[in-house]
Rosetta silent file (secondary structure, phi, psi, omega in degrees, C-alpha in Angstrom):
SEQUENCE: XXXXXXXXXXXXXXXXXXXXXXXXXXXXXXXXXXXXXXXXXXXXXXXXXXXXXXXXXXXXXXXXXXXXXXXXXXXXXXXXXXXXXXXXXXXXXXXXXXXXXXXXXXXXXXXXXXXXXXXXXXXXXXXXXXXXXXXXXXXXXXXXXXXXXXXX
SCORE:     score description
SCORE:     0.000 S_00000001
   1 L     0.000 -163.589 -158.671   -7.249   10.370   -7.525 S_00000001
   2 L   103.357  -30.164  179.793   -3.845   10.476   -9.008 S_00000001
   3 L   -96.533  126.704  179.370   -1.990   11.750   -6.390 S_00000001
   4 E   -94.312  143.315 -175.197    0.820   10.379   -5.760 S_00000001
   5 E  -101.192  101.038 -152.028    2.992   10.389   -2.575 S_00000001
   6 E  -113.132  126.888  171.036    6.800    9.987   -2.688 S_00000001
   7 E  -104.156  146.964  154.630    8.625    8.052    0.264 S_00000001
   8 E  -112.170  139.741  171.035   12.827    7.645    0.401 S_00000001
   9 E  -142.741 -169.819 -170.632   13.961    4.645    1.566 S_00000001
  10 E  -141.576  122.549  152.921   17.638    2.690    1.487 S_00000001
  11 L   -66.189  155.185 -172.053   18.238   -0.627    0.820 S_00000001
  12 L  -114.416  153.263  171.238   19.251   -2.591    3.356 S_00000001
  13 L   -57.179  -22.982 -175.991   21.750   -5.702    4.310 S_00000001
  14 L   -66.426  -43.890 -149.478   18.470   -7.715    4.694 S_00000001
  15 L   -73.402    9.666 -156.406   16.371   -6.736    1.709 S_00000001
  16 E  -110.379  169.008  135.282   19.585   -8.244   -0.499 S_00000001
  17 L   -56.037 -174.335  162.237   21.145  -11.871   -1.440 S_00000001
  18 L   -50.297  -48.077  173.254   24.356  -12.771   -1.396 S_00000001
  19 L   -87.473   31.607 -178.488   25.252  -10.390   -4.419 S_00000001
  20 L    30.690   56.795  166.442   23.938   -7.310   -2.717 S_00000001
  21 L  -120.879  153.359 -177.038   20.787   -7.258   -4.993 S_00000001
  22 E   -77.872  121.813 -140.836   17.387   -6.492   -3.881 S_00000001
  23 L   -87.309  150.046 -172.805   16.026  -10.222   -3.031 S_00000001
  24 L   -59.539   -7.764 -166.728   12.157  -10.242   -5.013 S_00000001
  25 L   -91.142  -41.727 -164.502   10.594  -10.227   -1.526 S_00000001
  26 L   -54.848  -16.893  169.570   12.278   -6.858   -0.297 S_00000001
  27 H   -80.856  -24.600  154.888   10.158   -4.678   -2.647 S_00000001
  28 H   -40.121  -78.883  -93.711    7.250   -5.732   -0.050 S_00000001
  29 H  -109.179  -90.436  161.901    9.141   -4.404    2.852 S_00000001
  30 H    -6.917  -56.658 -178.943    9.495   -1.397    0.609 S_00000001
  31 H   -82.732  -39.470 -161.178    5.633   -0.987   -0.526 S_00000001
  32 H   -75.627  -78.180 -136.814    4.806   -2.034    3.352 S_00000001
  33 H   -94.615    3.844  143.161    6.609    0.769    5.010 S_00000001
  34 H   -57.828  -78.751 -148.488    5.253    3.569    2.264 S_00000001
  35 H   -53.469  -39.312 -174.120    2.264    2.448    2.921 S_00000001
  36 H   -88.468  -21.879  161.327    2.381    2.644    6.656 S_00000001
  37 H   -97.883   28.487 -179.168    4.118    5.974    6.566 S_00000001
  38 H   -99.880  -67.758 -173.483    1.035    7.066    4.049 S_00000001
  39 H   -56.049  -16.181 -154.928   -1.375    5.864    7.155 S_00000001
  40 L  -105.775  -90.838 -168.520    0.892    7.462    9.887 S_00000001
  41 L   -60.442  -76.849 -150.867    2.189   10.902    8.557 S_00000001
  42 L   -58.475  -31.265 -158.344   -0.281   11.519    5.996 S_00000001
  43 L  -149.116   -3.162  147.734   -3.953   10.444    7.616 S_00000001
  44 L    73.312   33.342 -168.412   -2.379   10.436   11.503 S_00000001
  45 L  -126.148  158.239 -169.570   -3.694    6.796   11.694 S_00000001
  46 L   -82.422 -174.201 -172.957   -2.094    3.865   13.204 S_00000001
  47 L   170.424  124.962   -3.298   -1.402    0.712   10.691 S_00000001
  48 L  -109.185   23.868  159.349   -2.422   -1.844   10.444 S_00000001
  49 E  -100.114  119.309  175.632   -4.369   -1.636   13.209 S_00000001
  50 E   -60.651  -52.986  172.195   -7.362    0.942   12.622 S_00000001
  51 E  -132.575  166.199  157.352   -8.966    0.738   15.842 S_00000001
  52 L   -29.959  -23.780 -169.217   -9.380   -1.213   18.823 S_00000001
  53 L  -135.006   17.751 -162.585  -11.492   -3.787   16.853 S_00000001
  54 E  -165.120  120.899 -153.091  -10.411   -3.540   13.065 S_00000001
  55 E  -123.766  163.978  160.713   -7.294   -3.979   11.075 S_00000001
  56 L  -116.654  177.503 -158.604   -6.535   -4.250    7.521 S_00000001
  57 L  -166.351  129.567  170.849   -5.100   -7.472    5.959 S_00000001
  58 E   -76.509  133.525  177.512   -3.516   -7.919    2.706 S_00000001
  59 E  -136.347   13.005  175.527   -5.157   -9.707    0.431 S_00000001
  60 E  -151.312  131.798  167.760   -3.655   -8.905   -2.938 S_00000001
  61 E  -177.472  146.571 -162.919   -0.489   -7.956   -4.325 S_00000001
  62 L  -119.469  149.501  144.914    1.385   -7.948   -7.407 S_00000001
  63 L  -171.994  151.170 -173.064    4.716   -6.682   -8.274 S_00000001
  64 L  -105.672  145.310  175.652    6.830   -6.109  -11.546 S_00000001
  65 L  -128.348  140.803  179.033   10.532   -5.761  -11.703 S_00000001
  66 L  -106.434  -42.541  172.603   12.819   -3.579  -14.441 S_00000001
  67 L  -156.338  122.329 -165.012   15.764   -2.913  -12.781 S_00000001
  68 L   -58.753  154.682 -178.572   17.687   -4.309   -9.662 S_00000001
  69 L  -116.224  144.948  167.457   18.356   -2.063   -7.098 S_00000001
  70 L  -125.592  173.960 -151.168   21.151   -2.867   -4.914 S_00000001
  71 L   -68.725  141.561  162.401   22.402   -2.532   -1.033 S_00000001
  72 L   100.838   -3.763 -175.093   23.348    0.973    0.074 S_00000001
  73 L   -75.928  138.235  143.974   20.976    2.556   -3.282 S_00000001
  74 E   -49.827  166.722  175.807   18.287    5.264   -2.319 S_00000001
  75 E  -160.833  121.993 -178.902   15.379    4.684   -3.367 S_00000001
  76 E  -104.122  102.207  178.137   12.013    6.954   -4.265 S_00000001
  77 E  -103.901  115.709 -170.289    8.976    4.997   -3.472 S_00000001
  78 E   -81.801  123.174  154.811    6.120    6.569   -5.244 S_00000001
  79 E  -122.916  158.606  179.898    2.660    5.529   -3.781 S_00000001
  80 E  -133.249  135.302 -148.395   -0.722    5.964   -4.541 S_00000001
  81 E  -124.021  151.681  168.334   -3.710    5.189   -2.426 S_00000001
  82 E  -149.416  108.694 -172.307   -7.005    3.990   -4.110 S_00000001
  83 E   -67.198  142.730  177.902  -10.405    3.832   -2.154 S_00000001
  84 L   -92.101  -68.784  175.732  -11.725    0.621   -3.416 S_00000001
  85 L  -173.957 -163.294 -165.795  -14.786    0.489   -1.723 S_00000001
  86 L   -73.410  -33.375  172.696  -15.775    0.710    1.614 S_00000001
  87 L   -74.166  -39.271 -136.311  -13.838   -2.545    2.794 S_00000001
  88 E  -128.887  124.789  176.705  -11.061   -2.236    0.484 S_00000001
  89 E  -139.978  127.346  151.342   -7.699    0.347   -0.298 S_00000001
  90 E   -99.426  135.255 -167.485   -5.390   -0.296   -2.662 S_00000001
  91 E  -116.184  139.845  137.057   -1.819    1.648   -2.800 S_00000001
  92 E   -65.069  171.334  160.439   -0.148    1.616   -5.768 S_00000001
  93 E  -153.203  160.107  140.525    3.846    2.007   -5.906 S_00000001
  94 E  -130.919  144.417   38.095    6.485    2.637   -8.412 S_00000001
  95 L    90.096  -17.930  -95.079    9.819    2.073   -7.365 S_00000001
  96 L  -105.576  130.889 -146.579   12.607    4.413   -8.527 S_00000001
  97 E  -137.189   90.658 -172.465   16.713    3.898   -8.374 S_00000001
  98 L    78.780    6.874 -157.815   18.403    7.098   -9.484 S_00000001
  99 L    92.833  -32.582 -175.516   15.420    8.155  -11.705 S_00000001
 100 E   -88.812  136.648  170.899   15.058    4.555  -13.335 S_00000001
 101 L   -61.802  118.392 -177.203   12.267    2.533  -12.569 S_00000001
 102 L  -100.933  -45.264 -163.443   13.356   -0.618  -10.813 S_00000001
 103 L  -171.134  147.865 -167.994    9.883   -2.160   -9.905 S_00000001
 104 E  -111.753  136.486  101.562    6.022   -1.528  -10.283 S_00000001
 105 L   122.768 -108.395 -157.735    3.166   -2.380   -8.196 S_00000001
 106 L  -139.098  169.362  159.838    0.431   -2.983   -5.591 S_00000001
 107 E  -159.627  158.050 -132.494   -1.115   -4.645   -2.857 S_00000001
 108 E  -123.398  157.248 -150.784   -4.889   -4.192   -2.234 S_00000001
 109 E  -154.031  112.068 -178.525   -5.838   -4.224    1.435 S_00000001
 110 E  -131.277  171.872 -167.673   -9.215   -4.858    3.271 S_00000001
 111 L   -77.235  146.394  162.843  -11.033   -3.929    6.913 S_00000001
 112 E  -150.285  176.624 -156.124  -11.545   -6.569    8.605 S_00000001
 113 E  -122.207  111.064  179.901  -13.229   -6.993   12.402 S_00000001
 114 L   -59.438  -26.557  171.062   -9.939   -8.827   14.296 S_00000001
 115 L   -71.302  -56.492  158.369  -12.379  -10.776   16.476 S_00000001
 116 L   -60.694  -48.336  164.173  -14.271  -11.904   13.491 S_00000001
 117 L    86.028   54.432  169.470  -11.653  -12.324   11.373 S_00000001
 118 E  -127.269 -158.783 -167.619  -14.594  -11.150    8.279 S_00000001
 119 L  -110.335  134.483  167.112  -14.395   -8.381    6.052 S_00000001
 120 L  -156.213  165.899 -174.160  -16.143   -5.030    7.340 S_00000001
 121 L   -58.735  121.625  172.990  -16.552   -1.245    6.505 S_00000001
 122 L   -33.783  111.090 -141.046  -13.752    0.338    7.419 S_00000001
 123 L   -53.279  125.019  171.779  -14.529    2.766   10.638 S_00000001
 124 H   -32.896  -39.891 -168.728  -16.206    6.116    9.110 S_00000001
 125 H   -78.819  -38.935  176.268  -13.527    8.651   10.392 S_00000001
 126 H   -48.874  -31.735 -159.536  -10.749    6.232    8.869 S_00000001
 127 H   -68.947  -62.571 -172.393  -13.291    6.335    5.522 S_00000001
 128 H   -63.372  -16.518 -174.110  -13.453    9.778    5.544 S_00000001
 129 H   -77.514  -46.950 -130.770   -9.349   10.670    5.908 S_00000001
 130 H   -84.844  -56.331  154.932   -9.061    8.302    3.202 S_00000001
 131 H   -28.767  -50.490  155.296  -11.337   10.024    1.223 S_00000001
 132 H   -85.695  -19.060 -171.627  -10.166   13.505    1.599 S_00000001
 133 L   -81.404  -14.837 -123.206   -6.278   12.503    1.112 S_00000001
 134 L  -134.250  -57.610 -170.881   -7.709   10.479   -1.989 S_00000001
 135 L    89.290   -9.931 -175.912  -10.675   12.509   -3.709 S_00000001
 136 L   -52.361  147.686  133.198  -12.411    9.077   -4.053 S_00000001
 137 L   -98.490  154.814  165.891  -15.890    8.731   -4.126 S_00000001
 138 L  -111.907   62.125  175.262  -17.417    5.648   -3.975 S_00000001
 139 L   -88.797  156.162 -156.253  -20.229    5.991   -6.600 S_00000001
 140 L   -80.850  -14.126  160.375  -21.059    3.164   -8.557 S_00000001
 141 L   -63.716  -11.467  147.198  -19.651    4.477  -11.756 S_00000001
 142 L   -72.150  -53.625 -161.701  -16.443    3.955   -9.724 S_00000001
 143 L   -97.884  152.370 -148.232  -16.527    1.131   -8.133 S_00000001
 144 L   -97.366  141.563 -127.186  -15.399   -1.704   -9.127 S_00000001
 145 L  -111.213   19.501  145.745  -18.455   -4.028   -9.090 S_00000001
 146 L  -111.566   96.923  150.939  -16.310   -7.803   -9.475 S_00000001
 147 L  -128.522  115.577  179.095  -13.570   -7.158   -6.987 S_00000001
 148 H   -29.397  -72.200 -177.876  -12.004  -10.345   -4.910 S_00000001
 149 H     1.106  -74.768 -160.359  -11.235   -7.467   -2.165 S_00000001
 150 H   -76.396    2.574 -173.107  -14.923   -6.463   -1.566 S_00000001
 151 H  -133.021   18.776 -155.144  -15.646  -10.611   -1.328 S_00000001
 152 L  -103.358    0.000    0.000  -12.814  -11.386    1.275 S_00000001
């Protein structure tokens, strides 16, 4: 793990307020559409539908902010995918505006069977892309053995 991916993106009139600052929710939108062109370009996979019967669903996410970015700014969104477990991928992001770090961090992401609506192992071929893009193992000296994710 470690590897990191770098997306460009632009703010937009939406992601802003009135004072053409990025509004706290718009750094989703941001981490969201890395993430889906991480699943797309990278691993050739649809998002956030896996398959026919199994989606992922957010079920965690954090983020920190350092410096506003405002409308019409580039922006280099660094992500990082982290196999979780078999249910569960978390991407990291950092954020960057010009070189400066505007805003930090994740949102954790698990399979889940759309019919059921429960938490289930992610489809094997999905497992394995994840896996080779990733270097992840799941051995138990990895994984992390209290994680809400893995109990969703």
């Amino acid at each position: 793990m470690g590897k990191k991916i770098v997306f460009t993106d632009r703010v937009r009139i939406y992601d802003t307020d009135a004072q053409g600052i990025v509004h706290y929710a718009g750094y989703y939108r941001f981490f969201t559409d890395a993430a889906e062109g991480f699943m797309r370009d990278t691993l050739g996979l649809s998002y956030p539908l896996l398959d026919e019967r199994t989606w992922f669903v957010v079920v965690e996410s954090e983020a920190k902010y350092f410096k506003s970015a405002k409308l019409g700014e580039e922006l280099s969104v660094l992500l990082e995918p982290k196999l979780v477990s078999d249910k569960a991928l978390r991407f990291d992001f950092e954020i960057l505006v010009n070189g400066s770090k505007s805003c930090v961090g994740h949102i954790t992401q698990v399979s889940i069977d759309k019919e059921l609506w429960h938490a289930v192992p992610m489809p094997p071929s999905v497992l394995e892309k994840i896996r080779n893009s990733t270097g992840a193992s799941l051995s138990s000296s990895k994984r992390n053995k209290r994680n809400d994710a893995d109990n969703a």
